[in-house]
C-alpha positions as CSV (number, residue, x, y, z in Angstrom):
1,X,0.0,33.0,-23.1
2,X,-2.8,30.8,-23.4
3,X,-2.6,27.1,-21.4
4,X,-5.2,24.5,-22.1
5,X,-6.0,21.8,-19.8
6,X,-7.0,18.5,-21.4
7,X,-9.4,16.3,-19.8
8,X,-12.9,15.6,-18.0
9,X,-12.4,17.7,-15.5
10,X,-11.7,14.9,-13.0
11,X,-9.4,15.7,-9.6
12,X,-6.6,15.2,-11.4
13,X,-7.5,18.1,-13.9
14,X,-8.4,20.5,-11.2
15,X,-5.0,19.5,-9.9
16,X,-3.2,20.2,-13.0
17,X,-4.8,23.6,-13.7
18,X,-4.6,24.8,-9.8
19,X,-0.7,24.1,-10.2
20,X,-0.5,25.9,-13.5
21,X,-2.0,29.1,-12.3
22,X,0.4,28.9,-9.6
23,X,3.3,28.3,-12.0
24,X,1.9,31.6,-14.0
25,X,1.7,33.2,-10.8
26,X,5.4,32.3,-9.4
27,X,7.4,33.2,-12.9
28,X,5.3,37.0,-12.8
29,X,4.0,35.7,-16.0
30,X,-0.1,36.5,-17.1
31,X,-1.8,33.5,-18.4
32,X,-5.7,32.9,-19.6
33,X,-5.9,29.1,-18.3
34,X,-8.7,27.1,-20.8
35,X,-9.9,23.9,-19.2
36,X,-11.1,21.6,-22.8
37,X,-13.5,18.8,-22.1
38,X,-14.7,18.3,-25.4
39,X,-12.9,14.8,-26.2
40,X,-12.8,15.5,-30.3
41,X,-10.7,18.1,-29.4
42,X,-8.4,16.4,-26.9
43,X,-8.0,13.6,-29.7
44,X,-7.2,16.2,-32.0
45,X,-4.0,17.0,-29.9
46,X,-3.0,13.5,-29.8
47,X,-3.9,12.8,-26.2
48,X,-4.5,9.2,-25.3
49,X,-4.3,10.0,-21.5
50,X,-5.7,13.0,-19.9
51,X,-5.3,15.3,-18.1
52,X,-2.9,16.9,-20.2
53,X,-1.0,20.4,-20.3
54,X,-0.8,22.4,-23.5
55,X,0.9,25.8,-23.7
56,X,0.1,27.9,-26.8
57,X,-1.0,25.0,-28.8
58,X,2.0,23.2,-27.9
59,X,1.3,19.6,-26.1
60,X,3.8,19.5,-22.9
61,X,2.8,16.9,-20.8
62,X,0.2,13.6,-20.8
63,X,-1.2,11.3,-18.7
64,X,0.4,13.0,-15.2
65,X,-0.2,15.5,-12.9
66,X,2.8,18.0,-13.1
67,X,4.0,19.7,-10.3
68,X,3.6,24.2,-10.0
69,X,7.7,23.5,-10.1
70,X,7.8,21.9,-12.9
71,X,5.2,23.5,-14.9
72,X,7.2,26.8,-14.5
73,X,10.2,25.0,-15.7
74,X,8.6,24.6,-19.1
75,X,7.3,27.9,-19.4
């Protein structure tokens, strides 16, 4: 499983990414965890608002900080 993390790398990111590994970590799951900061690329997913969560190139989540809980809910 490969999740990207969209965005600057602001707080929020760090956030985001920091709660995903856990989420990998809680569901016994292995995960590489990408942080993407090149905006071409973010705009190529359609972002508009960062950060954002995608999981095997498949957009989840924009513009909010999920949760460890409810990251492993969508994986």
């Amino acid at each position: 499983m490969i999740i990207k993390i969209l965005g600057s790398g602001c707080k929020k990111c760090v956030t985001l990414a920091d709660n995903a590994k856990a989420a990998v970590e809680a569901a016994g799951k292995t995960a590489e965890i990408v942080k993407v900061t090149d905006f071409a690329e973010i705009a190529g997913y359609g972002v508009m608002s960062t950060p954002a969560l995608v999981v095997d190139e498949k957009l989840l989540c924009s513009g909010k900080v999920l949760s460890a809980v409810e990251i492993g809910h969508l994986l």
